[in-house]
C-alpha positions as a printed NumPy array, in Angstrom:
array([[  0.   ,   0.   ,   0.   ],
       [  1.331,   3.086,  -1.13 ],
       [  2.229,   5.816,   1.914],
       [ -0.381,   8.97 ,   1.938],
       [  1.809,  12.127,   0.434],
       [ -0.156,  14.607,   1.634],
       [ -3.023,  15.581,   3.663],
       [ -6.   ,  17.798,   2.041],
       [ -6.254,  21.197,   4.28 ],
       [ -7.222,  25.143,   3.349],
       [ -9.584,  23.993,   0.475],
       [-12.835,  25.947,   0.881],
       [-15.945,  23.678,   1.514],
       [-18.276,  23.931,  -1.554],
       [-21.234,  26.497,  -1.132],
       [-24.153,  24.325,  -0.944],
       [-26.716,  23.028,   1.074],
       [-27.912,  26.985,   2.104],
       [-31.032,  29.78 ,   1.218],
       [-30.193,  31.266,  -2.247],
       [-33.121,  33.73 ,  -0.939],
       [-32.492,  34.257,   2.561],
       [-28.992,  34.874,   2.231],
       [-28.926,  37.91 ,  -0.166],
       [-29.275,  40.819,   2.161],
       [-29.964,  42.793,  -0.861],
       [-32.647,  40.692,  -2.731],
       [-34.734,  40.453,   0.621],
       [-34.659,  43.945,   1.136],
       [-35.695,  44.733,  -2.528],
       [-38.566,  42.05 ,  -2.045],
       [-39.778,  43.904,   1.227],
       [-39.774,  47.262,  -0.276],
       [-41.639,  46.478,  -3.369],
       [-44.152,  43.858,  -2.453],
       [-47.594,  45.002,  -1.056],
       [-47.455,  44.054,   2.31 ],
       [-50.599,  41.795,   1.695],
       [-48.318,  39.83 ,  -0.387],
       [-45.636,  39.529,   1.57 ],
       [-46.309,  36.551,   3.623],
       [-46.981,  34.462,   0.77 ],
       [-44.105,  36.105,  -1.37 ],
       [-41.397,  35.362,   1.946],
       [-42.983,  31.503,   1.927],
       [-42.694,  30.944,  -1.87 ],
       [-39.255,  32.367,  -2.296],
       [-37.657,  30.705,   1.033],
       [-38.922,  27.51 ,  -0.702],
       [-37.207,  28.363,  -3.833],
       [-34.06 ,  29.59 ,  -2.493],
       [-33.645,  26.185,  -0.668],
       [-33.966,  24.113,  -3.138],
       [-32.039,  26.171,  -5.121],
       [-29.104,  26.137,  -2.763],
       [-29.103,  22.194,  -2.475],
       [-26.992,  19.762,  -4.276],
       [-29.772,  17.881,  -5.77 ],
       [-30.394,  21.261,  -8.033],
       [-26.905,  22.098,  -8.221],
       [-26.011,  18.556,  -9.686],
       [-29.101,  19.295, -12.254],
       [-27.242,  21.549, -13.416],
       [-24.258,  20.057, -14.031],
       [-25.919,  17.302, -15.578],
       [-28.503,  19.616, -17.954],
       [-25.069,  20.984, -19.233],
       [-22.968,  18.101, -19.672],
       [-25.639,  16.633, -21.549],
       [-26.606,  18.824, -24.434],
       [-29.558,  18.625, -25.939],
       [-29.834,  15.817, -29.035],
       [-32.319,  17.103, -32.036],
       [-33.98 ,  14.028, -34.139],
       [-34.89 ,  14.913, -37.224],
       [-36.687,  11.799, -38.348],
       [-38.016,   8.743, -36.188],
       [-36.907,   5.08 , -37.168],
       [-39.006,   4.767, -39.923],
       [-37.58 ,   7.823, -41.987],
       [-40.773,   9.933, -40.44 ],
       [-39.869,  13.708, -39.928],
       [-40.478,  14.451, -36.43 ],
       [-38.295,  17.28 , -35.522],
       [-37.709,  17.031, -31.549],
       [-35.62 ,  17.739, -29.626],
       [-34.214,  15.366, -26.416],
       [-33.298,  16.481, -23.147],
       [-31.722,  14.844, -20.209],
       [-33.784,  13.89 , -17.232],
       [-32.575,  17.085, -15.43 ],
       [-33.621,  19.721, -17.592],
       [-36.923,  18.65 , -16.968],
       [-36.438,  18.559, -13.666],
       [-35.32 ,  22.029, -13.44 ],
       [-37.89 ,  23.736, -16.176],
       [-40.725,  21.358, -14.199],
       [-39.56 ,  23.119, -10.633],
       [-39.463,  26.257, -12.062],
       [-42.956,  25.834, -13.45 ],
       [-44.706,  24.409, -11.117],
       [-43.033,  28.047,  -8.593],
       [-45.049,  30.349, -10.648],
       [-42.088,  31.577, -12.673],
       [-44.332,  31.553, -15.853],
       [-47.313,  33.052, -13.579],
       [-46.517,  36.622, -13.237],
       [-49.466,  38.133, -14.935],
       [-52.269,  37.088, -12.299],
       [-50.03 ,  37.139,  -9.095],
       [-50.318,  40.009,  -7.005],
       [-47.307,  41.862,  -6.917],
       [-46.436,  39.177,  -9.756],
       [-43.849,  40.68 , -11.372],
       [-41.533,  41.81 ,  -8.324],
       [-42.018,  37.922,  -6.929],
       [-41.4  ,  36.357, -10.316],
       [-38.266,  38.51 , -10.968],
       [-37.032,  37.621,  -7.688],
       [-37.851,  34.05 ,  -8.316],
       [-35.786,  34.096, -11.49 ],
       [-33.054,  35.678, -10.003],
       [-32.807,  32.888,  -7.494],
       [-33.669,  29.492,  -9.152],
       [-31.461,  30.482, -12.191],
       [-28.462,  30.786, -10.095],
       [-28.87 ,  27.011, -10.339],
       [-28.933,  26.781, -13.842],
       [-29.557,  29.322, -16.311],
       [-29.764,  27.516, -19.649],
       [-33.541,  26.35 , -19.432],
       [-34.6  ,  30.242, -18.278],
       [-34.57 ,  30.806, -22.251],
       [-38.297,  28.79 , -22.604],
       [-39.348,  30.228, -18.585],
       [-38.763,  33.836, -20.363],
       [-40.451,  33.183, -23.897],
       [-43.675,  31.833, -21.705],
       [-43.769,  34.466, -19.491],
       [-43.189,  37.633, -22.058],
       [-45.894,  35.965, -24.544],
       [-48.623,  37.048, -22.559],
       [-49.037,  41.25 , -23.482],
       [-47.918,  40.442, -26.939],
       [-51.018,  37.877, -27.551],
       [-52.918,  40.472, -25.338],
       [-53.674,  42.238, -29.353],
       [-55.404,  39.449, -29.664],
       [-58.04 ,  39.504, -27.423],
       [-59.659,  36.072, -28.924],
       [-56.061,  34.529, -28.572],
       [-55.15 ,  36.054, -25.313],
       [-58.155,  34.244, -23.967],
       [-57.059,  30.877, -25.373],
       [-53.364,  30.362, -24.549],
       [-52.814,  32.87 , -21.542],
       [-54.093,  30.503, -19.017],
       [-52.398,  27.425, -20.281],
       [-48.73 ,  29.772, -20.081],
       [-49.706,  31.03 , -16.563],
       [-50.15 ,  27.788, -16.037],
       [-48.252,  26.003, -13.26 ],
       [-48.288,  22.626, -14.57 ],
       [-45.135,  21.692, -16.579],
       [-46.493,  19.361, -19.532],
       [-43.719,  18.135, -21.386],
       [-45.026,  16.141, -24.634],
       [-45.791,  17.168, -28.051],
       [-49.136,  17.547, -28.155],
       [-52.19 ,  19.824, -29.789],
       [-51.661,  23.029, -26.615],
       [-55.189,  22.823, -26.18 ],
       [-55.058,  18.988, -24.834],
       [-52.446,  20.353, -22.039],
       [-52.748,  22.024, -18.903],
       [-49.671,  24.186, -19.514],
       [-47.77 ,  25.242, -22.567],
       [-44.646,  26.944, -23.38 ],
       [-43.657,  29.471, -25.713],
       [-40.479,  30.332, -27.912],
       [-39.749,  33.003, -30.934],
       [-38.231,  33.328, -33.717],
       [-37.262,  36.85 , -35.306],
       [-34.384,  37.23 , -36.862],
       [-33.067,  35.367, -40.298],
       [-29.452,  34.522, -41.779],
       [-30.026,  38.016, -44.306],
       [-30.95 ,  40.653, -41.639],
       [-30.433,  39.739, -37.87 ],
       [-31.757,  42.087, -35.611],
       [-32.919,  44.241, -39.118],
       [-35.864,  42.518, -39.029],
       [-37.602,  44.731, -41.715],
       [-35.441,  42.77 , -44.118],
       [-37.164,  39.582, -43.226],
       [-38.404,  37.454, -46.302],
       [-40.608,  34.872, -44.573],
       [-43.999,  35.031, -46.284],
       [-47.499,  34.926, -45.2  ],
       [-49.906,  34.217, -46.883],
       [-53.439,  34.81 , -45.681],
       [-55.83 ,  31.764, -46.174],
       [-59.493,  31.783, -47.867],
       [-61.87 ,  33.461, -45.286],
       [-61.264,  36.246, -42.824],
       [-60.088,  34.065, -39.698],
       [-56.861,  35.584, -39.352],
       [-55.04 ,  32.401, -40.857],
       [-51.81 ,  32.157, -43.192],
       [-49.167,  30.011, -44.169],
       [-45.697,  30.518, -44.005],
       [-42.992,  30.073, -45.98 ],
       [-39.237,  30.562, -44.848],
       [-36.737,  30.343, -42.155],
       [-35.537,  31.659, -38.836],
       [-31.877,  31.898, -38.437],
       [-32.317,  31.558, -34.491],
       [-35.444,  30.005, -32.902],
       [-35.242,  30.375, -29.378],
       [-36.709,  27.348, -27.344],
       [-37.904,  24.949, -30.389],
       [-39.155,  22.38 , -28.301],
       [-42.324,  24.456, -27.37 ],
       [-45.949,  23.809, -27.811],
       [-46.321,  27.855, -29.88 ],
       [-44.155,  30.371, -31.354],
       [-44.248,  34.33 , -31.957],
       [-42.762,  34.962, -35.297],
       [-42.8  ,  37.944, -37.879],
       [-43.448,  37.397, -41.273],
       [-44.264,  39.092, -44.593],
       [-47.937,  39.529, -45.013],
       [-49.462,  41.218, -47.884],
       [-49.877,  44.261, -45.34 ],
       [-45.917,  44.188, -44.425],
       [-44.007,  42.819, -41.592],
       [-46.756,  41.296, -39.167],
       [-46.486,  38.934, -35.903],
       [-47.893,  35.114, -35.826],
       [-48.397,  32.613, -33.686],
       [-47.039,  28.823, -35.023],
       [-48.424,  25.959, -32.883],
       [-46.152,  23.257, -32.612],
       [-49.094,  20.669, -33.128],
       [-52.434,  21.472, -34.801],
       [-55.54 ,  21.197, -33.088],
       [-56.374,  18.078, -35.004],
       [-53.222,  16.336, -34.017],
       [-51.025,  16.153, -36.727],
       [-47.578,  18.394, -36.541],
       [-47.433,  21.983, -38.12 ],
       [-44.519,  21.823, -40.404],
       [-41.719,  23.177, -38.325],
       [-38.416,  21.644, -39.869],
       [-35.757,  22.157, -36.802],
       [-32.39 ,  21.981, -39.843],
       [-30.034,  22.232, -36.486],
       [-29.227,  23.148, -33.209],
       [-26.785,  25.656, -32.656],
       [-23.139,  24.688, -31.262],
       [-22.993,  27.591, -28.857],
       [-20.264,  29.354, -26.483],
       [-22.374,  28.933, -23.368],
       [-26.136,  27.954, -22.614],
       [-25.346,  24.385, -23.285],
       [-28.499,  23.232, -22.065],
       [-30.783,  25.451, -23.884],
       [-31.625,  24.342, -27.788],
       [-31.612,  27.176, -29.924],
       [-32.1  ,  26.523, -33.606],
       [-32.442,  27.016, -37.138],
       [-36.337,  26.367, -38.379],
       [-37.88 ,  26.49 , -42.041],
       [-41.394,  27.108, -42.623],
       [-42.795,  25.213, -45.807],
       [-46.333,  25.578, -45.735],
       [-46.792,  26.129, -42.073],
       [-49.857,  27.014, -40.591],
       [-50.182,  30.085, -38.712],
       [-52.77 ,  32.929, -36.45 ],
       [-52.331,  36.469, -37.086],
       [-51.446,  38.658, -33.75 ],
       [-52.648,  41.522, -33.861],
       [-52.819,  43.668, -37.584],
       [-50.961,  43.184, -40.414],
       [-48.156,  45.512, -40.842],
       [-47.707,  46.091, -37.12 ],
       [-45.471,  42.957, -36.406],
       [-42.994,  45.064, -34.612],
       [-45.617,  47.406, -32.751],
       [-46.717,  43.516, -31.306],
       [-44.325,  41.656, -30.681],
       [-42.386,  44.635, -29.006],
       [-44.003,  43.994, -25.422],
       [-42.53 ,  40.214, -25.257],
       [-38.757,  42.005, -26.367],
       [-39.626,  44.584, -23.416],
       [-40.314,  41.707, -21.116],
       [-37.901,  39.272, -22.133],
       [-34.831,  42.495, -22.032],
       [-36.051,  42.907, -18.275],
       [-34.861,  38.989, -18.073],
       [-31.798,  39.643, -18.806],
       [-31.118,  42.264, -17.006],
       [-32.363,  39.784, -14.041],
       [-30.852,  36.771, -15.337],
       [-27.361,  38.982, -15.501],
       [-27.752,  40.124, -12.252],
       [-28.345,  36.456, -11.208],
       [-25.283,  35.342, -12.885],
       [-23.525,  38.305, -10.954],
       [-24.625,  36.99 ,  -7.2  ],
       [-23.75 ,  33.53 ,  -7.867],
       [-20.195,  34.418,  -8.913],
       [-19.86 ,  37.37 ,  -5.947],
       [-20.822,  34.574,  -3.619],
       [-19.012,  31.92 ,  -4.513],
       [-15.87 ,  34.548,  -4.419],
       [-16.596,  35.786,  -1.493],
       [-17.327,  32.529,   0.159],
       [-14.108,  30.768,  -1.525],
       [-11.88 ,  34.115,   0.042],
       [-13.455,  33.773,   3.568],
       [-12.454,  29.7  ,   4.058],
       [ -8.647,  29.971,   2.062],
       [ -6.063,  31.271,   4.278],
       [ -2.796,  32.43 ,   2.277],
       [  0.686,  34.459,   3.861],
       [ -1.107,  34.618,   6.971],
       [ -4.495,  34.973,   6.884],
       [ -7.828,  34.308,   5.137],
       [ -7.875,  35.87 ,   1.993],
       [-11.438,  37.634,   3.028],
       [ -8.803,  40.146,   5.147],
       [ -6.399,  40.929,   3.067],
       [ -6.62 ,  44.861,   2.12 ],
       [ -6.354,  44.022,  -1.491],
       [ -8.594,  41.014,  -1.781],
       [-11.451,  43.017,   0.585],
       [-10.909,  45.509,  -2.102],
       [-11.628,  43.686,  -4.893],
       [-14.909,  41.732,  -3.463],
       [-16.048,  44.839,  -2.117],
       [-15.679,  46.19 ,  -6.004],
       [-17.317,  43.011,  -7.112],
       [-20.288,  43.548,  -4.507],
       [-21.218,  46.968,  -5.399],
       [-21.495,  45.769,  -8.907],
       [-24.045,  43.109,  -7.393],
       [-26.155,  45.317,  -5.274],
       [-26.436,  47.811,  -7.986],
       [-27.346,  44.95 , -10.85 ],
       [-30.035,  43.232,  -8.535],
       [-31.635,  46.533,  -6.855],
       [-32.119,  48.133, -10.476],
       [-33.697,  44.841, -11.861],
       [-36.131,  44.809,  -8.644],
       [-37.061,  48.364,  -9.67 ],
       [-38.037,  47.515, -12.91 ],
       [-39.838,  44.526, -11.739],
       [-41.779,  47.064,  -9.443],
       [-42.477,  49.289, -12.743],
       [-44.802,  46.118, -14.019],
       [-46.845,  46.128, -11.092],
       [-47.513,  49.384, -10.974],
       [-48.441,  49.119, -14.626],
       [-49.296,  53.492, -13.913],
       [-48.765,  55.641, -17.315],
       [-46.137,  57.235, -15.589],
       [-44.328,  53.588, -14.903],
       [-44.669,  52.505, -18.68 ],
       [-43.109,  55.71 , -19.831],
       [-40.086,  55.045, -17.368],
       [-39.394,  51.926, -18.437],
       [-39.732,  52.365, -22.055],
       [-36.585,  54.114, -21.177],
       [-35.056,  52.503, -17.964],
       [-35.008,  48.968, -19.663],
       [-33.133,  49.3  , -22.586],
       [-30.717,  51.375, -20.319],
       [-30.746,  48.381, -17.534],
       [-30.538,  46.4  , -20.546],
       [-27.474,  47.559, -22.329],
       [-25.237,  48.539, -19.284],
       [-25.969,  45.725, -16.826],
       [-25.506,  42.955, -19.129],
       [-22.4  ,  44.335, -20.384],
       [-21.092,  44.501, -16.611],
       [-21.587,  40.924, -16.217],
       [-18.564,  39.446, -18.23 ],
       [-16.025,  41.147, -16.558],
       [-17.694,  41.105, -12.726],
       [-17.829,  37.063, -13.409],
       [-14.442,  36.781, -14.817],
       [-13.053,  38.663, -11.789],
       [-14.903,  36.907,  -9.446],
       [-13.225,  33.6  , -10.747],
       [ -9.96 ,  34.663, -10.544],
       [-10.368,  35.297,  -6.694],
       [-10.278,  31.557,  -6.941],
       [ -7.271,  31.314,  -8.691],
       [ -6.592,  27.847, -10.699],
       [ -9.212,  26.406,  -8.776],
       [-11.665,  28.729, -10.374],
       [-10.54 ,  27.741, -13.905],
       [-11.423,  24.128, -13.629],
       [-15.084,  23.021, -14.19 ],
       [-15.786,  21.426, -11.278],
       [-16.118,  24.94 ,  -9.531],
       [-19.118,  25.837, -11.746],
       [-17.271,  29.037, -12.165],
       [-16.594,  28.54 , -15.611],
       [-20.215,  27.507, -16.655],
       [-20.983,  31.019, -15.546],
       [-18.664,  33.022, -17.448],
       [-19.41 ,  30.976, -20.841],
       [-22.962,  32.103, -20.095],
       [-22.319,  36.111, -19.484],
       [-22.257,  37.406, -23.112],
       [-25.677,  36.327, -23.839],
       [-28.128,  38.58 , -22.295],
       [-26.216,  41.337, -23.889],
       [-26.723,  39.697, -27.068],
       [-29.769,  38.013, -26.776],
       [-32.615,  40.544, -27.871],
       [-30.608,  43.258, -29.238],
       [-26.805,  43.963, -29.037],
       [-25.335,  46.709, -27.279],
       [-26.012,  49.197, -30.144],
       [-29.495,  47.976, -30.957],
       [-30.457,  48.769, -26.924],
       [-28.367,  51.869, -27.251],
       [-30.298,  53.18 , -30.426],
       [-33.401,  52.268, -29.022],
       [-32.73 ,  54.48 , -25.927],
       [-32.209,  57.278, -28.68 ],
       [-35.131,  56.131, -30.586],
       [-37.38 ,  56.868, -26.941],
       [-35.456,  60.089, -26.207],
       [-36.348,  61.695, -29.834],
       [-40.079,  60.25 , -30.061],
       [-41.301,  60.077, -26.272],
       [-40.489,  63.316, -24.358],
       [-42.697,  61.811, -21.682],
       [-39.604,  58.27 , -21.188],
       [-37.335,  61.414, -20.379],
       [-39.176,  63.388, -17.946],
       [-40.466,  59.637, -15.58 ],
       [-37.103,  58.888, -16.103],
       [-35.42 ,  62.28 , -14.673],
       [-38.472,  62.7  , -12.031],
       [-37.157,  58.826, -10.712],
       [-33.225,  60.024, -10.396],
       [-34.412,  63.563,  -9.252],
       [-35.805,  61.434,  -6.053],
       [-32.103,  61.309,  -4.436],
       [-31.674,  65.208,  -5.637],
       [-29.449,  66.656,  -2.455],
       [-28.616,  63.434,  -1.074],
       [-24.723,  62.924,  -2.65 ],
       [-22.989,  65.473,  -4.116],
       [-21.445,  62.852,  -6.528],
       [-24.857,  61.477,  -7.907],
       [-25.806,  65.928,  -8.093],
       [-23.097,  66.511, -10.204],
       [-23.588,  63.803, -12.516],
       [-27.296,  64.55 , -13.357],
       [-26.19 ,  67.542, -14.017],
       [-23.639,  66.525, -16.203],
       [-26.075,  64.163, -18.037],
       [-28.618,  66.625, -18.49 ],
       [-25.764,  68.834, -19.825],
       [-25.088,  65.758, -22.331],
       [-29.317,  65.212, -23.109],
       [-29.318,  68.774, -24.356],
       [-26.288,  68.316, -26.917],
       [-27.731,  66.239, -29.815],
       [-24.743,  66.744, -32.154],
       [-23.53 ,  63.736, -33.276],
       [-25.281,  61.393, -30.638],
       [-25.711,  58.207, -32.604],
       [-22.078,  57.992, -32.529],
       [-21.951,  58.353, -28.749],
       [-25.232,  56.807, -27.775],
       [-23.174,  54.213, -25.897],
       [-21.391,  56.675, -23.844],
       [-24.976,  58.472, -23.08 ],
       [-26.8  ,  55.452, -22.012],
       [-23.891,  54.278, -19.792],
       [-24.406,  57.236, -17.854],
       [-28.243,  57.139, -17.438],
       [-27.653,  53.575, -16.53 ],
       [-24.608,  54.238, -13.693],
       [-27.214,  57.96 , -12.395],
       [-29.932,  55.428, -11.904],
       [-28.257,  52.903, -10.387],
       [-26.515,  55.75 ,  -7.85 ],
       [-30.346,  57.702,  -7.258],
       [-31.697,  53.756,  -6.134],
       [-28.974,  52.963,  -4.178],
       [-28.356,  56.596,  -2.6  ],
       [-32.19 ,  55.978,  -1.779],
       [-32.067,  52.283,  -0.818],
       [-28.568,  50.72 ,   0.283],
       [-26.567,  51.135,   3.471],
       [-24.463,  54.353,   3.537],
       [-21.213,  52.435,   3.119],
       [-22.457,  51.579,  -0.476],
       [-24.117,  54.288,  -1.721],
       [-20.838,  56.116,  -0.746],
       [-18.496,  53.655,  -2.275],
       [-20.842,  53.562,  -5.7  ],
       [-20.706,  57.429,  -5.736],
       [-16.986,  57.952,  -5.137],
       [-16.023,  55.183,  -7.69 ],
       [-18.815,  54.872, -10.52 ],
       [-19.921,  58.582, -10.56 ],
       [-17.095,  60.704,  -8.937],
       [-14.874,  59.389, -10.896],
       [-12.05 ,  57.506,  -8.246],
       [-11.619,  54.369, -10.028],
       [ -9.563,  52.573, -11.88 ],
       [ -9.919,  50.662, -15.28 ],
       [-10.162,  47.355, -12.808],
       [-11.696,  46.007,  -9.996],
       [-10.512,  46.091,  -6.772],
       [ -9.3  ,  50.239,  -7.435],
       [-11.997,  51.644,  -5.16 ],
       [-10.376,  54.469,  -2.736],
       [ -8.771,  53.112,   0.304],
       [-10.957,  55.193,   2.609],
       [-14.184,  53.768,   1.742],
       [-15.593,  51.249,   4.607],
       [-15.287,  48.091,   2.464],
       [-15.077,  45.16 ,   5.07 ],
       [-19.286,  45.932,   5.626],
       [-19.834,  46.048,   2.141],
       [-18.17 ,  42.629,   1.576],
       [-19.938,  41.117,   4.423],
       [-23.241,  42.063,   3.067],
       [-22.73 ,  39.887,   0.188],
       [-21.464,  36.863,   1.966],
       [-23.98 ,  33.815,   1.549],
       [-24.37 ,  32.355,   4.961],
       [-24.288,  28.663,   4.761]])
C-alpha cells in the first residue's frame, strides 16, 4: 500500500446546502420594499422555498448534468418519419418542471407578480440558467397575444399555467404550454424589416396564413407555440405557429439544427424552415414590430435579471471561496487588497439586482407614468448591466485562482454564459439606439425617467453633479448616434446611484458614488479608494451557509 503524500487542508468547503433567498441581504430587502405588504407573507414563503432548493446539491447537480448533456435534435423517427424534436436529459426537466410548477411563468395574475417572479428568477437560475430561455419566452408571450383579445383568452391561461407538460401535443389537450420566438433570419439579424418569410393569408377572414421561410435563431424549439414575424401582404406582421395542430397532426416546423454555442449548453436554440406552415395572425398586419415589441420589453427585463443572477452567484461563490482559504497569513477575506476587490465586485451586485427589482416594481404598478419610465429605464438596464456581467464574473473567478478555472467549480459555466443577455434581444447598439429612438419620439420616457433620479436630488454630491452633467449631455444632440453608448452608460450608472443613494446602506451608496460617478476608479476592480468602509460592504454579500 502506497504511503499517503499529503493531507488535504485550506480547500474551501463547496457552497451548498444553504437559502439562495435568505442569504442575499440585498434581494430580501428589494422584495420587502416592493411587495404590497398583503403579499408579503406568501411572497417570503414561496421564495424561502425556492431559495432552498435552489441552494441544495440535488439542483446544483441538475445543473451540471442539464449541461454536460446537451440537448440531441432528431430529425426523423426510425421509420424515416420527420419528427423534428428535440431530447433532453432527465434534469432539464427537472429544473424547467420546478421552475414551473413556482409560478415563474405566472406573473401576470399574481399580485405583486412581477416583483415575486423577478425575484424568483433571479434565485432558481443561479442554479442553472440555460432552461430560463423557454421560462422567459412563456412568461413575455402574454401582453404580446394580449392584441389578440380572442387569442389572449385561449393560450394565456395554459402559459400562466403552473403545470409543466412536457409532450408534443395539440396546446389545447395540455394544462400548460410553453412558448419560444423566432425573429431574426441569416439576411438581416436584428434588421428585421429585411425579413423574407412570407405569409400568406388563407381563404376566409379568420386571421389564418401560411408561411414560408426560415428563422436563423429560434429560441426554445421544443415548445408547444411560437411568436414569429413574417411578410404579409400588409408588411411585416407577428404570428403565432403551434407546434401541433388542433387536429393532431404536426405543423410543419423543420428544426435543420441546433446551434453549437459558447455557453447555454443546455438550452436548444435553432435554425427552423417554414414550408407551408400554418399560422394565427397577432394583432394587424403591418404592425409585427408594434406587437411583438411587449414580449422584447419583457424578455430584455430577463436579462437584465438573469445577468444580475449570474452576478450573485459568482460574488458569492468569491466571497465565500476568500473567507475559508487562508494564504501568507491569513484568510484571503482580510487581506486589504482582496477586501478591495470583493467589495468592487459587490457593489457591482447590489447595484445589478436593486435596479432589476425596480423595474420589476415598474410592471406592477403598470401606472402611465411607470410605462413611460421603463420604455426608457429597460433598454438602459438592458445595455449597461448585461455588459457589466462578463467582466464582474471573470473577476470573481480569478479570486479563486486555478481552482476557479477548472469546471468542477461551476465558475466557468458562468462566465461561458455572461455574453448572452447582452446579445440576446438586441446587441449593445441595438439597446443603445433604441434608448435614442425613446429620447427623440417620447419626451414623456425622459421626464419619468429624470423625475425617478431627481428622487435622491441633495442626497450625494457625486450622484448631483452627474445629473447635471447628463442633463448637460441630453441637451447636446450633435452627433449622438455615434456616442449613444457613452450616453446610455451614464443614465444607466445615475440610476443605479439615485436607487442605491435611496435604498442601500451608507457604506455603499458612498463607495458607488466615489467610484462609478465621482470618478475615483480605476480601469479594474478592486481600485476603489482606500478610505471607503469596504469590510461591511463585503460582508453584506457573503452567503451564509
Amino acid at each position: 500500500m502506497a504511503a499517503d503524500t499529503h493531507t488535504v487542508t485550506n480547500q474551501a468547503p463547496p457552497l451548498v446546502g444553504y437559502d439562495v433567498y435568505s442569504s442575499d441581504r440585498v434581494l430580501t430587502e428589494a422584495v420587502e420594499r416592493h411587495v404590497a405588504p398583503e403579499d408579503l407573507d406568501a411572497a417570503r414563503v414561496e421564495l424561502t422555498g425556492l431559495g432552498r432548493t435552489s441552494g441544495s446539491a440535488q439542483a446544483q447537480e441538475w445543473g451540471s448534468q442539464a449541461n454536460e448533456n446537451p440537448p440531441k435534435l432528431r430529425t426523423h423517427d426510425r421509420y424515416g418519419n420527420r419528427i423534428d424534436e428535440v431530447e433532453f436529459h432527465p434534469a432539464w426537466h427537472r429544473l424547467l418542471g420546478h421552475a414551473v410548477t413556482s409560478g415563474l411563468t405566472d406573473a401576470w395574475s399574481t399580485p405583486s407578480g412581477h416583483v415575486r417572479r423577478a425575484a424568483g428568477f433571479l434565485v432558481w437560475t443561479q442554479a442553472e440558467a440555460g432552461h430560463a430561455c423557454p421560462l422567459s419566452m412563456t412568461h413575455a408571450a402574454v401582453p404580446a397575444l394580449r392584441a389578440d383579445p380572442a387569442l389572449a383568452a385561449e393560450w394565456e391561461p395554459r402559459l400562466t399555467s403552473r403545470v409543466y407538460a412536457r409532450e408534443l401535443l395539440p396546446p389545447a389537450a395540455k394544462a400548460g404550454n410553453l412558448f419560444g420566438m423566432g425573429m431574426t433570419e441569416k439576411q438581416g439579424g436584428s434588421d428585421v424589416r429585411t425579413n423574407t418569410t412570407a405569409a400568406r393569408p388563407l381563404d376566409g377572414d379568420g386571421g389564418e396564413y401560411v408561411l414560408t421561410g426560415h428563422k436563423w435563431f429560434c429560441s426554445a424549439p421544443m415548445s408547444d407555440g411560437f411568436l414569429v414575424l413574417a411578410q404579409a401582404p400588409g408588411g411585416l406582421t407577428c404570428f403565432l405557429v403551434p407546434r401541433v395542430l388542433a387536429d393532431g397532426t404536426r405543423n410543419v416546423f423543420r428544426i435543420q439544427r441546433l446551434k453549437d454555442k459558447l455557453g447555454n449548453r443546455s438550452n436548444a436554440s435553432g435554425e427552423v424552415e417554414f414550408d407551408g406552415t400554418w399560422a394565427r395572425r397577432v394583432g394587424d398586419e403591418g404592425r409585427g414590430v408594434r406587437t411583438i415589441i411587449e414580449m422584447v420589453a419583457a424578455t430584455r427585463l430577463d436579462c437584465v435579471i438573469g445577468s444580475a443572477a449570474l452576478i450573485r452567484q459568482s460574488v458569492a461563490q468569491a466571497v465565500h471561496h476568500t473567507a475559508y482559504r487562508s494564504a501568507f497569513g491569513g484568510p484571503l477575506i482580510d487581506k486589504p487588497l482582496m477586501r478591495n476587490v470583493l467589495a468592487d465586485l459587490a457593489l457591482e451586485s447590489e447595484a445589478a439586482t436593486v435596479l432589476g427589482l425596480r423595474l420589476a416594481a415598474g410592471y406592477d404598478s403598470d401606472t402611465e407614468d411607470e410605462r413611460a419610465f421603463l420604455r426608457l429605464a429597460v433598454p438602459t438596464a438592458k445595455y449597461w448591466v448585461t455588459k457589466r456581467c462578463t467582466p464582474t464574473v471573470a473577476e470573481a473567478l480569478e479570486c479563486l485562482g486555478g481552482n476557479g478555472y477548472v469546471e468542477e467549480s461551476g465558475l466557468p459555466r458562468l462566465l461561458r454564459e455572461t455574453p448572452l443577455n447582452s446579445i440576446w434581444e438586441g446587441s449593445g447598439n441595438v439597446q443603445a439606439l433604441d434608448v435614442l429612438r425613446a429620447l427623440q419620439r417620447e419626451p414623456r420616457a425622459l421626464n419619468a425617467f429624470l423625475q425617478e433620479v431627481g428622487l435622491a436630488r441633495g442626497a450625494d454630491h457625486r450622484l448631483d453633479r452627474a445629473i447635471k452633467d447628463l442633463l448637460t449631455e441630453l441637451a447636446d444632440l450633435s452627433g449622438i448616434e455615434a456616442r449613444a453608448r457613452r450616453l446610455v452608460e451614464r443614465m444607466a450608472l445615475v440610476l443605479q446611484g439615485s436607487l442605491l443613494v435611496r435604498w442601500a446602506p451608507p457604506e455603499v451608496a458612498d463607495a458607488f458614488c466615489a467610484s462609478r460617478l465621482g470618478g475615483d476608479w480605476g480601469a479594474a476592480f478592486g481600485t476603489l479608494p482606500h478610505t471607503l468602509a469596504l469590510e461591511p460592504i463585503v460582508e453584506r454579500a457573503r452567503a451564509v451557509v
